[in-house]
C-alpha positions in Angstrom: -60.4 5.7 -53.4 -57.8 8.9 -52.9 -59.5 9.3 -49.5 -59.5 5.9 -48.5 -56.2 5.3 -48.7 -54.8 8.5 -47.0 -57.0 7.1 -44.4 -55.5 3.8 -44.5 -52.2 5.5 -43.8 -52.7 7.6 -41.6 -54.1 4.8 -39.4 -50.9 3.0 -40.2 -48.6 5.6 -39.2 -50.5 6.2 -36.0 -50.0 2.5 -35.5 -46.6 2.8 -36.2 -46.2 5.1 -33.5 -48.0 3.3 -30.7 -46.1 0.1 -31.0 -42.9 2.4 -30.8 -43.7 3.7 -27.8 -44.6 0.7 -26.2 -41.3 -1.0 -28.0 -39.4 1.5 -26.4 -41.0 1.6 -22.9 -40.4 -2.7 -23.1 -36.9 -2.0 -24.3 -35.7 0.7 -21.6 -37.7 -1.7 -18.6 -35.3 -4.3 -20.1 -32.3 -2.5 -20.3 -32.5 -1.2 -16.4 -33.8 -4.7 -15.2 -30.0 -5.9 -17.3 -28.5 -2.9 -15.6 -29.9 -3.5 -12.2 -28.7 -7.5 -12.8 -25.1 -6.2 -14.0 -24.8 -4.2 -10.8 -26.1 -7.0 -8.7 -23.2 -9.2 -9.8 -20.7 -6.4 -9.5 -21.8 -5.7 -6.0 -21.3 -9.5 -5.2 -17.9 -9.8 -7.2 -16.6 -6.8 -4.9 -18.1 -8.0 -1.5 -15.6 -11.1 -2.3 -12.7 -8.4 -2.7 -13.7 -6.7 0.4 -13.6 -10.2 2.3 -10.1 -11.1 1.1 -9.2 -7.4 2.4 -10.8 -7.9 5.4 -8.8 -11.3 5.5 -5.8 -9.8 4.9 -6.1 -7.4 7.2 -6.8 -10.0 9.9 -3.5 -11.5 9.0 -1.7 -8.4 8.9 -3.0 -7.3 12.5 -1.9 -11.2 14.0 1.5 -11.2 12.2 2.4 -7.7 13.8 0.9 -9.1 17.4 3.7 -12.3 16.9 7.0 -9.5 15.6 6.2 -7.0 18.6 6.0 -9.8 20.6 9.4 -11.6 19.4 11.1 -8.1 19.7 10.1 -7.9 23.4 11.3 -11.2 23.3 14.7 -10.3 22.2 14.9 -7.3 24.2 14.7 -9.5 27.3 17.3 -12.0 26.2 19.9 -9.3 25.6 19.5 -7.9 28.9 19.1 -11.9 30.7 21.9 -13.0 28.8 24.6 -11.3 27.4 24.0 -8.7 29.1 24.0 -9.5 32.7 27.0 -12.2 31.5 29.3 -9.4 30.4 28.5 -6.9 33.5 29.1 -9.7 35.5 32.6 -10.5 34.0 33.6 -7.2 34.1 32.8 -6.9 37.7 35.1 -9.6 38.2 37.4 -8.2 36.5 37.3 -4.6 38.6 37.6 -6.9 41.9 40.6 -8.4 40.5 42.5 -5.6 40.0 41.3 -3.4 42.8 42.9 -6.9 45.3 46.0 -6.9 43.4 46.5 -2.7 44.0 45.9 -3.6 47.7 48.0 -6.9 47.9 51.2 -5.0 48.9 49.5 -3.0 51.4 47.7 -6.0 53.0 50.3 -8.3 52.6 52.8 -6.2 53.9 51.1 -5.2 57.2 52.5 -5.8 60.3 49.2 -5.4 61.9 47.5 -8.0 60.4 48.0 -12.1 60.6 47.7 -15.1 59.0 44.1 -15.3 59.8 42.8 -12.4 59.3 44.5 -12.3 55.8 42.8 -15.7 55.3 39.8 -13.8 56.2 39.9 -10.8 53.6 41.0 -13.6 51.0 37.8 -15.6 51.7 35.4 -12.5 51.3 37.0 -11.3 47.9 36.8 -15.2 46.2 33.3 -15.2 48.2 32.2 -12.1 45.8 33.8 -13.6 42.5 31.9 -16.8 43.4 28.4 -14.9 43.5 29.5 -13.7 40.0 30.2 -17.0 39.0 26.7 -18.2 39.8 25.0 -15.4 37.8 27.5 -16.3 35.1 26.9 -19.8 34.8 23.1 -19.8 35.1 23.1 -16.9 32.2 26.4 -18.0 29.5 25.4 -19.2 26.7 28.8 -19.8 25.4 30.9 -23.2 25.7 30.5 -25.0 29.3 34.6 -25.6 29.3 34.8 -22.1 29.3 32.9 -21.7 32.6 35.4 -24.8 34.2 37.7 -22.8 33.1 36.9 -19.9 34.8 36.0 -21.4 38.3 39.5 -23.2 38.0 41.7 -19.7 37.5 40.0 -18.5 40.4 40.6 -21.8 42.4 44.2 -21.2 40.8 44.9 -17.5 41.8 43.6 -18.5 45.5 45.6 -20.6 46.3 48.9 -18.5 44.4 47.8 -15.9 47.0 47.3 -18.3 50.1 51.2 -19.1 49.4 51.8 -15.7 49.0 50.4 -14.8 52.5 53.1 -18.2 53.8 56.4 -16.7 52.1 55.7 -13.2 53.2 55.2 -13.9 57.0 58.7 -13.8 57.5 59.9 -10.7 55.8 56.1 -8.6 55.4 58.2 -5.4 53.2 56.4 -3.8 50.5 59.4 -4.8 48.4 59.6 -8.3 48.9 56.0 -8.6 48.6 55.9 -7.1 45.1 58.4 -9.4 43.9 57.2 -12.6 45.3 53.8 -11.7 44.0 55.0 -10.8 40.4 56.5 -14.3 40.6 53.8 -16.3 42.4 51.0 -14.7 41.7 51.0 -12.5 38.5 50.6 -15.6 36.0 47.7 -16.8 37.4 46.3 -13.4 37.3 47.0 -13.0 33.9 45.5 -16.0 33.5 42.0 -15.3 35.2 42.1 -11.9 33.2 42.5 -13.7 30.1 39.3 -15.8 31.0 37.3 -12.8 32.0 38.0 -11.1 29.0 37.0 -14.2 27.0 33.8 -14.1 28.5 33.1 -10.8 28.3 33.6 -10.9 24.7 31.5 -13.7 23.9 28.6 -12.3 25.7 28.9 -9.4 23.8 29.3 -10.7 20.5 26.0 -12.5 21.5 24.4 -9.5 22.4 25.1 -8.0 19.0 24.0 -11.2 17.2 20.9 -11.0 18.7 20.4 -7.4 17.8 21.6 -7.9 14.5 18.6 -10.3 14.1 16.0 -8.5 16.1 17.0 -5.5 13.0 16.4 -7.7 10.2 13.3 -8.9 11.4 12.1 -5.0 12.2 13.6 -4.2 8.5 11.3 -6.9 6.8 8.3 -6.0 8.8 8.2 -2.3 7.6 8.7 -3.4 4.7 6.0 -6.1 4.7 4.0 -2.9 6.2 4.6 -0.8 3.5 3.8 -3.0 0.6 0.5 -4.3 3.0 -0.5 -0.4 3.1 -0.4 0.0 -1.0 -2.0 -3.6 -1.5 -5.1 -2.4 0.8 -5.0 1.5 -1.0 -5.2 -0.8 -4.2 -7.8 -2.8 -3.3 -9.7 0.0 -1.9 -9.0 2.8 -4.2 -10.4 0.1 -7.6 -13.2 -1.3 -5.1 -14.6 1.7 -5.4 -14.2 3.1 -8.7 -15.9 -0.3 -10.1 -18.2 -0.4 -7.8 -19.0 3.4 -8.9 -19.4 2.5 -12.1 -21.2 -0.6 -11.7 -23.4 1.6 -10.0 -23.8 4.5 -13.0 -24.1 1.6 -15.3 -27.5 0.3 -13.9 -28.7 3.5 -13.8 -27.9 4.6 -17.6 -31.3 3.4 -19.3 -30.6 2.0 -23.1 -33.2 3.2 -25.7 -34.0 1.0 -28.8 -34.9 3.1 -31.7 -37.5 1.7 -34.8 -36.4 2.9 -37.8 -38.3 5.7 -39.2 -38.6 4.3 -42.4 -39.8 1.4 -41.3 -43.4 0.7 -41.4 -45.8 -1.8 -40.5 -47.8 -3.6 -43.4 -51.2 -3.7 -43.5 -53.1 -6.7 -43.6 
């Protein structure tokens, strides 16, 4: 009897053995196959990050097409608008004083009539007028102002077409001067005024623009900046999860029987 049951035991425990290696062989094929599943998913979950990156991206790469593109755009506009405006002006301005400087000269010259006064007149308003044309086709400011203009210089010609009549009879230098500081020098004031009017506004335009084209440049690095740490941030814990998704299905997990546990005969 003492040798038929330490038979029966040992049969037991070699039992007991078999169906825990076969327990743990089923138990470590399930734990990879749950591993291998986890993985899967993780995989999928960060291929959907990696397509709102890539989407991101996208929009990052089409929003800094548009700003470099609106920056060219305001580069052009300074130099179309307030730019050639106030270069303009202040060419007007130049001619207007270098004619007054000469008006005693000219006026006062014995060798030189009527006419061919009339003459140099026409080809110094002829100038201003070619200004004029560039001016209105480029102001952005307020259209009396350009009336305005073309009406001083209408204005100052004809002060110096009646300077040229009261002159005739007694062309001194000195009699010229005065009759011009009393005809003439309060419509050039006038005109000057304009000019500088205009001048100014085209400026002040100019650094409006510039002003704005700054602001947009200071938003896009900083859009830049903060699109440069979301895409680190998005790569950087891409790939630590997907690292550790990755260890995770490799890692098998061992079910252990009890030791003390054994199976019962029938």
């Amino acid at each position: 009897m003492r040798a038929a049951r330490l038979q029966s035991d040992k049969t037991v425990s070699e039992l007991n053995k078999t169906v825990r290696k076969q327990t743990e062989g089923q138990s470590t094929t399930t734990s990879q196959e749950k591993g291998t599943s986890m993985f899967g998913k993780d995989v999928e979950k960060k291929a959907n990050r990696g397509t709102v990156m890539c989407f991101l991206v996208a929009v990052y790469t089409v929003t800094s097409i548009v700003f470099l593109l609106q920056v060219n755009q305001y580069t052009q506009d300074i130099y179309d608008f307030p730019y050639l405006v106030s270069s303009q002006a202040r060419i007007m301005k130049s001619r207007l004083y270098d004619f007054r400087s000469l008006t005693p000269v000219l006026f006062s010259s014995k060798d030189l009539n009527s006419a061919q006064l009339e003459n140099a007149l026409k080809t110094q308003e002829s100038l201003q007028h070619q200004s004029i044309v560039i001016i209105e086709d480029r102001y952005r400011g307020k259209p009396e102002e350009l009336q305005e203009l073309k009406d001083a210089l209408a204005e100052i010609g004809q002060k110096r077409r009646e300077l040229v009549d009261r002159t005739r009879g007694e062309p001194t230098v000195e009699n010229v001067i005065t009759l011009y500081n009393q005809i003439v020098e309060p419509a050039f004031i006038h005109f000057d005024d304009i000019l500088d009017r205009i001048a100014t506004n085209a400026d002040q335009r100019g650094s409006d623009i510039k002003e704005k084209s700054d602001r947009n440049i200071y938003g896009f690095v900083i859009c830049t900046i903060l699109m440069g740490i979301l895409l680190l941030w998005f790569i950087y814990t891409g790939s630590r999860d997907l690292n550790r998704a990755y260890l995770k299905g490799l890692k098998p997990r061992v079910w252990q029987i009890p030791a003390n546990k054994k199976l019962s005969t029938l």
